[in-house]
PAZAPA-4460 file (N, C-alpha, C; in steps of 0.05 Angstrom, whole numbers, plus 32768, in hexadecimal, padded with zeros to 4 digits):
% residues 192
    n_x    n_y    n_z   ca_x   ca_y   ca_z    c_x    c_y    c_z   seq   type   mol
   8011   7FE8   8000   8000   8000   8000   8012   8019   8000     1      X     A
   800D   8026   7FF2   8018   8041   7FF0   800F   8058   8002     2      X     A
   8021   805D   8011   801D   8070   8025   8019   808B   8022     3      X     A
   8023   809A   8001   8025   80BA   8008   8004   80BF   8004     4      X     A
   7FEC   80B6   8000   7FD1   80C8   8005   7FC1   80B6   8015     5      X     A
   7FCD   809F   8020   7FC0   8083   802D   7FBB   809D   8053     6      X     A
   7FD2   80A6   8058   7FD4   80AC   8069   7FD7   80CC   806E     7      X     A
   7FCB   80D4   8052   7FCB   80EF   8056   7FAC   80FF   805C     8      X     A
   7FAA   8111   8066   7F93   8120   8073   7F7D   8121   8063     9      X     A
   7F84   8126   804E   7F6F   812B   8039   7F60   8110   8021    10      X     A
   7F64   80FD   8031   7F5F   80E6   8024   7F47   80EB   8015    11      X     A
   7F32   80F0   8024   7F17   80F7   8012   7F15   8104   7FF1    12      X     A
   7F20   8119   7FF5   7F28   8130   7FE6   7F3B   8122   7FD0    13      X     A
   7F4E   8119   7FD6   7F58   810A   7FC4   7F4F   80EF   7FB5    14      X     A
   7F3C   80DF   7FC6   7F24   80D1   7FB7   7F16   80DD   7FA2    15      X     A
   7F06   80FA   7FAD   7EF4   8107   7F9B   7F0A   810E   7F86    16      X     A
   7F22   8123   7F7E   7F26   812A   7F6D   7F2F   8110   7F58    17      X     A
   7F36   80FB   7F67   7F3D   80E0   7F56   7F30   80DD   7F42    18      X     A
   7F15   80DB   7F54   7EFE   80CD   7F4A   7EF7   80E2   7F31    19      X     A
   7EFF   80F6   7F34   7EF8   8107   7F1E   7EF6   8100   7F09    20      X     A
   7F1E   8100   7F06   7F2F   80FE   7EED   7F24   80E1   7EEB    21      X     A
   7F1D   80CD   7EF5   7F0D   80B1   7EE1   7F00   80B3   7ED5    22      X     A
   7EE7   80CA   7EE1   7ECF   80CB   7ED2   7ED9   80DA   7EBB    23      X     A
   7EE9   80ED   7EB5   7EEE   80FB   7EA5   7F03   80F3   7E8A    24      X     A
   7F10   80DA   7E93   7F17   80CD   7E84   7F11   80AE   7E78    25      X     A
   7F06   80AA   7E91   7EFC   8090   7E8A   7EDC   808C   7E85    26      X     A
   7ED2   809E   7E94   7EAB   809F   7E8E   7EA4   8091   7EAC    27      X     A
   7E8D   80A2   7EB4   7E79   809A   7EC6   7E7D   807B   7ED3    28      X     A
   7E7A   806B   7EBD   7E77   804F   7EB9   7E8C   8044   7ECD    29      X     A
   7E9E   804B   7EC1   7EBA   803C   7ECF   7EC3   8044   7EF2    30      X     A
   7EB3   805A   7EF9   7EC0   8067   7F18   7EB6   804D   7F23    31      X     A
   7ECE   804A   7F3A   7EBE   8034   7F50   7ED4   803F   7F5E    32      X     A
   7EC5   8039   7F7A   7ED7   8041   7F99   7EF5   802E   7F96    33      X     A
   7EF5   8017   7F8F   7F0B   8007   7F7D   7F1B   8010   7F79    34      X     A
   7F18   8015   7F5E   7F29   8023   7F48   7F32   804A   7F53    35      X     A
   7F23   8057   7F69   7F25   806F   7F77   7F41   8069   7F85    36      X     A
   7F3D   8056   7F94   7F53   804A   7FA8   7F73   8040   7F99    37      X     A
   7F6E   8034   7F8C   7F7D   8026   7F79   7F92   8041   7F70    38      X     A
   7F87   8054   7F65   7F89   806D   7F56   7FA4   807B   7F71    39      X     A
   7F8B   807D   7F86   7F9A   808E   7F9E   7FB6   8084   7FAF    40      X     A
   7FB9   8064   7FA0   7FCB   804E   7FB2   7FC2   804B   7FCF    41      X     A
   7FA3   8046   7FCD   7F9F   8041   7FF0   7F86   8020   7FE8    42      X     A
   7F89   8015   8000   7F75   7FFC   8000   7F5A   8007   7FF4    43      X     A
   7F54   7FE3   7FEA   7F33   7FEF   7FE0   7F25   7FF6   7FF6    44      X     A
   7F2C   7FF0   800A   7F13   7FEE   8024   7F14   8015   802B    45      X     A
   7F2D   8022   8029   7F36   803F   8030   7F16   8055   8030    46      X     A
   7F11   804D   8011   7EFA   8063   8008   7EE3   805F   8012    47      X     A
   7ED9   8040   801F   7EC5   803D   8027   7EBF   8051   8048    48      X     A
   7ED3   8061   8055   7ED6   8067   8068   7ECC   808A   8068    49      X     A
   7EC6   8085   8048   7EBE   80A5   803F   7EA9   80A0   8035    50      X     A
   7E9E   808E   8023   7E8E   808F   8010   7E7F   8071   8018    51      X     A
   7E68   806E   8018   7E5F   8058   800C   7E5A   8043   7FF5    52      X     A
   7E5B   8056   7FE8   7E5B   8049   7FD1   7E6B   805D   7FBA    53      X     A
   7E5D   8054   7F9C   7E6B   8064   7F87   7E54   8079   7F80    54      X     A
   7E3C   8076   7F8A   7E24   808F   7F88   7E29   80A7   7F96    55      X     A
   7E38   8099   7FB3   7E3C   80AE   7FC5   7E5A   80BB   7FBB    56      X     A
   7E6A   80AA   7FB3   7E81   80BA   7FAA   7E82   80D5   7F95    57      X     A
   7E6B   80CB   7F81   7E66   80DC   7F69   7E52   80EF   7F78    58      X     A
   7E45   80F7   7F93   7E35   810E   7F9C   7E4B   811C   7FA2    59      X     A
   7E5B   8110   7FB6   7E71   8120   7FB8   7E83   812C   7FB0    60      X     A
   7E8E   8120   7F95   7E9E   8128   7F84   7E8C   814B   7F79    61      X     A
   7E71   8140   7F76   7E64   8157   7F6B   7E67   8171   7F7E    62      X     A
   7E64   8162   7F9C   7E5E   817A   7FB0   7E7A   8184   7FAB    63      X     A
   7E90   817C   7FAA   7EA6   8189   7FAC   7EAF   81A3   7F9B    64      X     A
   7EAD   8195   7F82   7EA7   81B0   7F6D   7E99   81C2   7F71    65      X     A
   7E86   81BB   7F73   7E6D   81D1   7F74   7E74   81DD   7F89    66      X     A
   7E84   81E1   7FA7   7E8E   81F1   7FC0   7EAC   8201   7FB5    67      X     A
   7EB7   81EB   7FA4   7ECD   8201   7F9D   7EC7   8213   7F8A    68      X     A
   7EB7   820B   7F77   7EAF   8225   7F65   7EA0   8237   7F7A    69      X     A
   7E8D   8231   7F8B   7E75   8245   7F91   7E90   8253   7FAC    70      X     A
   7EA5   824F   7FB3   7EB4   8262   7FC5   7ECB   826B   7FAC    71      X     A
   7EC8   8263   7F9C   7EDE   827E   7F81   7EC7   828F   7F7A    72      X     A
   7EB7   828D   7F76   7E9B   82AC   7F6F   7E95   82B4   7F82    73      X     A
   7E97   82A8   7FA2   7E91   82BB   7FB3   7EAB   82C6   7FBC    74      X     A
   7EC3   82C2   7FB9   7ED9   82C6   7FBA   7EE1   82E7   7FAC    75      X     A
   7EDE   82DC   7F93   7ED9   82F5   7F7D   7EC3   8309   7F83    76      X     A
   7EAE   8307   7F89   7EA3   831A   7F92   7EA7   832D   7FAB    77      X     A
   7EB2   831F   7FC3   7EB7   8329   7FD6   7ED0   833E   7FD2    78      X     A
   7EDC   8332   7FC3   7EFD   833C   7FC2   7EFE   8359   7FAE    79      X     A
   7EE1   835E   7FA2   7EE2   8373   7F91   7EE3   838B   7FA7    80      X     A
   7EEF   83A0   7FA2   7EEC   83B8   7FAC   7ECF   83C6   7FB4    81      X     A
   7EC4   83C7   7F9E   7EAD   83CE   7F9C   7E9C   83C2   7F97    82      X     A
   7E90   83B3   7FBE   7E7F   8395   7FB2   7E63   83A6   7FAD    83      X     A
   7E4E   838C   7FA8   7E38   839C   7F98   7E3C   83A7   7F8A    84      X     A
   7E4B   83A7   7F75   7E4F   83BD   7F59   7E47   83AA   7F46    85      X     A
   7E50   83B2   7F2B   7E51   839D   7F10   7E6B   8397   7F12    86      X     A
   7E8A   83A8   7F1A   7EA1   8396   7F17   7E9F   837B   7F26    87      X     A
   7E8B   8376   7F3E   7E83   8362   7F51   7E7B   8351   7F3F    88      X     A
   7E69   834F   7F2E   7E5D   833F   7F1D   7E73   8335   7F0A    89      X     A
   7E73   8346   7EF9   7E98   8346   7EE6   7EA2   832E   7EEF    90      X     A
   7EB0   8335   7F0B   7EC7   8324   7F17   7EC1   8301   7F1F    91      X     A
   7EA1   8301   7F26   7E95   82ED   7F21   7E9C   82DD   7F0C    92      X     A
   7E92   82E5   7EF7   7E8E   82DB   7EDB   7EAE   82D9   7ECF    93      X     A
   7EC2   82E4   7ED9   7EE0   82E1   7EDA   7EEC   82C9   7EE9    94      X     A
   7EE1   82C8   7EFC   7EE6   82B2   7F11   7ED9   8290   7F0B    95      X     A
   7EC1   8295   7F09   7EB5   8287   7EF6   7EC9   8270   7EE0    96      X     A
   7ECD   8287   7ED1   7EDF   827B   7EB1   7EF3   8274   7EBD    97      X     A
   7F03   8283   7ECB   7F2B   827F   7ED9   7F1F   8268   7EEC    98      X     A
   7F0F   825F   7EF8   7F0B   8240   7F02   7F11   8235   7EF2    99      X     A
   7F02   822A   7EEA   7EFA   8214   7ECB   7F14   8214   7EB6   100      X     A
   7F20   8227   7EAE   7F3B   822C   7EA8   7F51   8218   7EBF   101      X     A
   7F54   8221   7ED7   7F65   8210   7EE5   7F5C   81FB   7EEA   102      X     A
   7F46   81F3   7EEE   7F39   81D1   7EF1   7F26   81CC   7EDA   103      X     A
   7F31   81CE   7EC2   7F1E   81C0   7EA7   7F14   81A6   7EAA   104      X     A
   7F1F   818E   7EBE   7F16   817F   7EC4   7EF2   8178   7ED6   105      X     A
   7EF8   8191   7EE6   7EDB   819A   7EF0   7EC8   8199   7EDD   106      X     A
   7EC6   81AE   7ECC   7EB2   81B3   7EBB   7EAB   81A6   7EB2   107      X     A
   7EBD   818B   7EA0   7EB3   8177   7E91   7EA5   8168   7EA3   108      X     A
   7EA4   8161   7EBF   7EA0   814E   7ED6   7E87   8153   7EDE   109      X     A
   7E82   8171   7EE1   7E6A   817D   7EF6   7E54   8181   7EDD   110      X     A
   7E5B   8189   7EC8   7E40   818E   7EB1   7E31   8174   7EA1   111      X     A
   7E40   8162   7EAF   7E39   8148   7EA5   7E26   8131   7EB3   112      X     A
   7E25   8147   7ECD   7E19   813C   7EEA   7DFF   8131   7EEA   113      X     A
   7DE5   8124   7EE6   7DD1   8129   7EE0   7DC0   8135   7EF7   114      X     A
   7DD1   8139   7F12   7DBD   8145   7F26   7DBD   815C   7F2B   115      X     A
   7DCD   816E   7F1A   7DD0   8185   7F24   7DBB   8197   7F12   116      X     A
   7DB6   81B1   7F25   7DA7   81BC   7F1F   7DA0   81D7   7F1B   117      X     A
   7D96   81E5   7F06   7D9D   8205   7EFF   7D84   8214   7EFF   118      X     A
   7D7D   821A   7F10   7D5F   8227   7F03   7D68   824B   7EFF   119      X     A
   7D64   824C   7EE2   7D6D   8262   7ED6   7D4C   827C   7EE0   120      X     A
   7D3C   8272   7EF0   7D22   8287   7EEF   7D2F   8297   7F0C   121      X     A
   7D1C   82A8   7F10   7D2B   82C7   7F14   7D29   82C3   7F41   122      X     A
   7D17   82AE   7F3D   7D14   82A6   7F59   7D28   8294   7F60   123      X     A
   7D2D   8279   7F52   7D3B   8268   7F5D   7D30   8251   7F76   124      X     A
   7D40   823A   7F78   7D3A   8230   7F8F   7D52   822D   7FA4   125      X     A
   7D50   8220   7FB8   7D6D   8218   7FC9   7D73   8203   7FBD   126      X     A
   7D6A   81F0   7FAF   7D78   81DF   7FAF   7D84   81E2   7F87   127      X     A
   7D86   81F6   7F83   7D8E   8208   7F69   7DB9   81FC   7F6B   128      X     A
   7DC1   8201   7F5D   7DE2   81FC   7F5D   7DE4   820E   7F67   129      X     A
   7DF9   8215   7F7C   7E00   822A   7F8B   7E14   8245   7F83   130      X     A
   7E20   823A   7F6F   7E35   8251   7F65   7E25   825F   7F52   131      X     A
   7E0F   8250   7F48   7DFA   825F   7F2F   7DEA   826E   7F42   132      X     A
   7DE1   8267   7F54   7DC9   826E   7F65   7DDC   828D   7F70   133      X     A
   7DEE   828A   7F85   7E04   82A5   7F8D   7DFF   82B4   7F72   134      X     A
   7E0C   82B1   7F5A   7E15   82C3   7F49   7DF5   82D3   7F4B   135      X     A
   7DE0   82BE   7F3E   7DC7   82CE   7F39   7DC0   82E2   7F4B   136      X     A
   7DC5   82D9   7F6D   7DBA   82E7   7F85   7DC6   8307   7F88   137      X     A
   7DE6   8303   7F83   7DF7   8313   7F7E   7DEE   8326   7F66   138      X     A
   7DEA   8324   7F4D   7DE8   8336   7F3A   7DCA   8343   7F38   139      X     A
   7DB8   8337   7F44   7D94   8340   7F45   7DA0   835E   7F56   140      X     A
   7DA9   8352   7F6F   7DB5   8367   7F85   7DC2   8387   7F73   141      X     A
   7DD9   8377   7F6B   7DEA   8393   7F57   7DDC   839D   7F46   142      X     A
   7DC9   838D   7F36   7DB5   839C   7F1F   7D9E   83AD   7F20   143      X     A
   7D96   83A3   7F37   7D7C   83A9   7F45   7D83   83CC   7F50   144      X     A
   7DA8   83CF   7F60   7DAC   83DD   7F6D   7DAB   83F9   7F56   145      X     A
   7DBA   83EE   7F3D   7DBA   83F8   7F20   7DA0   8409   7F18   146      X     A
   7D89   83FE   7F20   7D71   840E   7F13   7D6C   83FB   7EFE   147      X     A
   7D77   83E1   7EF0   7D66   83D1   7EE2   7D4F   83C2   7EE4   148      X     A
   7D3F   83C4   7ECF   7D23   83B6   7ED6   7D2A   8394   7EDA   149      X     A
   7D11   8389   7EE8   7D12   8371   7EF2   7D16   8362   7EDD   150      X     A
   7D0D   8362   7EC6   7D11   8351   7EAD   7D24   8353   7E9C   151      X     A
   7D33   836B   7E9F   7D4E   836F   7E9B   7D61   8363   7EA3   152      X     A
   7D65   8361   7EC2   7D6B   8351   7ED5   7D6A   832F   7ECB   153      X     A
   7D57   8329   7EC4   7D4D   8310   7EC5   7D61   8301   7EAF   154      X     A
   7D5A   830D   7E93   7D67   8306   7E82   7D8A   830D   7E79   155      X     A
   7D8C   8326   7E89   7DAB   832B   7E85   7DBC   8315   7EA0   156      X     A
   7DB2   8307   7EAA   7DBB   82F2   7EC2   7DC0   82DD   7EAA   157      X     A
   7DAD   82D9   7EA2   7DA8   82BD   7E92   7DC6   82BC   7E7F   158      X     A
   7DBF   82DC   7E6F   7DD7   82E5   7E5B   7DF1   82DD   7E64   159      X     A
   7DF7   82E9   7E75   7E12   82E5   7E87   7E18   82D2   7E86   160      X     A
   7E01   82C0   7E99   7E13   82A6   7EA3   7E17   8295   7E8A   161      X     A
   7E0B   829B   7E6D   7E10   828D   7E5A   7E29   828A   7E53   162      X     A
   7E31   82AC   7E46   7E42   82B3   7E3D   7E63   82A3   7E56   163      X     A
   7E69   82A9   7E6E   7E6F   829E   7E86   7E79   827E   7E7C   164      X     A
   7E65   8274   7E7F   7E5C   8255   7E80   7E6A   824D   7E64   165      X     A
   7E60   825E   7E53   7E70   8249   7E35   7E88   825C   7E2D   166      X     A
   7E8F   8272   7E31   7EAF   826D   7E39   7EBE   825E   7E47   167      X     A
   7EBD   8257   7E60   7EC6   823E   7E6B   7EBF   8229   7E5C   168      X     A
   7EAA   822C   7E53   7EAA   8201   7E3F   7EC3   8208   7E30   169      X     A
   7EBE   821C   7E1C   7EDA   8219   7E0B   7EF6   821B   7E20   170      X     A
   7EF6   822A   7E32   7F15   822A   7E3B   7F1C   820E   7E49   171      X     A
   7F02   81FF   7E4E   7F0F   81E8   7E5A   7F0E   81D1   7E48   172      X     A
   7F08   81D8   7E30   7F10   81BD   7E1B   7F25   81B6   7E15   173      X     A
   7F2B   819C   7E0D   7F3F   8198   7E03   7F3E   8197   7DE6   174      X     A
   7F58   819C   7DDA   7F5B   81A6   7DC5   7F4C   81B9   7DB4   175      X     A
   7F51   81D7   7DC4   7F51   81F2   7DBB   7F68   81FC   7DBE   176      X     A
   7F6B   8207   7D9D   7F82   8219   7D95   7F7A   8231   7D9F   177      X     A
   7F96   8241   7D9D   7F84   825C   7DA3   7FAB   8275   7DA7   178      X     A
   7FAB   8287   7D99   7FBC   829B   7D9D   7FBB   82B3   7DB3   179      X     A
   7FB3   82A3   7DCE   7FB0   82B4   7DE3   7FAA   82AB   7DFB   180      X     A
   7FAF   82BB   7E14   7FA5   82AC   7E30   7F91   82B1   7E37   181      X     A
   7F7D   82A5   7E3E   7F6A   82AB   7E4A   7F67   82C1   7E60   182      X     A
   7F7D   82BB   7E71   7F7A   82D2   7E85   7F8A   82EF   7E74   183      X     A
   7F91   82F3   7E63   7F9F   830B   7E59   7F7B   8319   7E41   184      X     A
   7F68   8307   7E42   7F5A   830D   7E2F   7F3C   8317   7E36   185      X     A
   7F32   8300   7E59   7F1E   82FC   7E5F   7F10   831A   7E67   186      X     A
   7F21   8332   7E67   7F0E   8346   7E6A   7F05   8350   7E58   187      X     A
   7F11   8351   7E3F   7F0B   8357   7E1F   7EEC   8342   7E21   188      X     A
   7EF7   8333   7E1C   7EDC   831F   7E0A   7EC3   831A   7E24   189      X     A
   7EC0   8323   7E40   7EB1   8329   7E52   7E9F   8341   7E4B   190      X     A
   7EA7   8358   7E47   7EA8   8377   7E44   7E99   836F   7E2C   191      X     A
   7E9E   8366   7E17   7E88   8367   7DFD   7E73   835C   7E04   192      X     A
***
C-alpha cells in the first residue's frame, strides 16, 4: 500500500478529485470506489470510510465543485472595491471563466451531472445550483440598485450567465487553438 495520500489528511478530497479525472476520462460507467482507491494507492476498503457507495461518491464529487466554484464568485465579488456595483458583477462573470480555465476538468464533470439544477426564472429555488443562484441574487441587487426594470433584470441575468457559461465551455476544451490568453483578453470579449 502506498502511503503518500493513504495517510494523508485529505483523503476524501483526494477520492473526489480522482474520481473526477475517471469520469472525465474514462465515463460515468467505469468510476467505482475500486478503481478511486486503486488510482489514490490506498486499500479498496479506504473509500468506503467516506463514501458508501459510487452514487454517494458521484454526490460528492458534485458537491465539491459546486462549493469551490460558488466560494470563487463569492470570492470575486467580495474582493471588488466597490461591492454592489456592475464591476461586482463583471468580476463574477471573470471569476466564473478563470475557474473553469484552471480546472477544465470541472466543467466537463459538473455539466454532465444529471442532478443538477438551474432555474434561470427571476425567483429561483434553494435547491437552484448555488454559484448560479449567488450570481443571480447578486446582480438583481446591483441592477435593481441601477434603476433597471424588473424584466430587464430578468433577461440581462440570463444574457450574462450565457455569454459567462459558454466562454468557459470553449476555454475548457480540449483542442482549441487560439493566438492569445484568456486572462490577457477576458475583459475585451466580457465588455462587448
Amino acid at each position: 500500500m502506498d502511503s503518500k495520500t493513504y495517510h494523508h489528511k485529505n483523503l476524501k478530497n483526494e477520492l473526489i478529485k480522482t474520481g473526477i479525472q475517471i469520469v472525465n476520462e474514462q465515463g460515468v460507467n467505469s468510476l467505482s470506489l475500486r478503481k478511486v482507491a486503486q488510482a489514490c494507492g490506498v486499500s479498496h476498503a479506504a473509500p468506503y470510510s467516506h463514501f458508501k457507495n459510487k452514487d454517494e461518491l458521484l454526490i460528492e464529487m458534485q458537491k465539491y465543485v459546486t462549493e469551490q466554484l460558488y466560494e470563487c464568485l463569492k470570492n470575486a465579488y467580495e474582493n471588488t472595491e466597490l461591492s454592489d456595483s456592475p464591476e461586482a458583477i463583471f468580476n463574477i462573470g471573470k471569476a466564473y471563466i478563470s475557474f473553469f480555465i484552471e480546472y477544465p476538468e470541472y466543467y466537463s464533470f459538473l455539466f454532465t451531472q444529471p442532478c443538477l439544477n438551474i432555474d434561470l426564472s427571476a425567483s429561483g429555488e434553494e435547491t437552484d445550483f448555488e454559484p448560479y443562484r449567488y450570481y443571480k441574487e447578486k446582480a438583481y441587487l446591483v441592477y435593481q440598485n441601477e434603476g433597471m426594470s424588473a424584466e430587464r433584470i430578468k433577461y440581462g441575468v440570463i444574457a450574462m450567465w450565457a455569454k459567462v457559461h459558454g466562454i468557459a465551455s470553449i476555454a475548457s476544451m480540449k483542442g482549441i487553438k487560439k493566438d492569445f490568453e484568456w486572462e490577457d483578453v477576458l475583459d475585451k470579449i466580457l465588455i462587448e
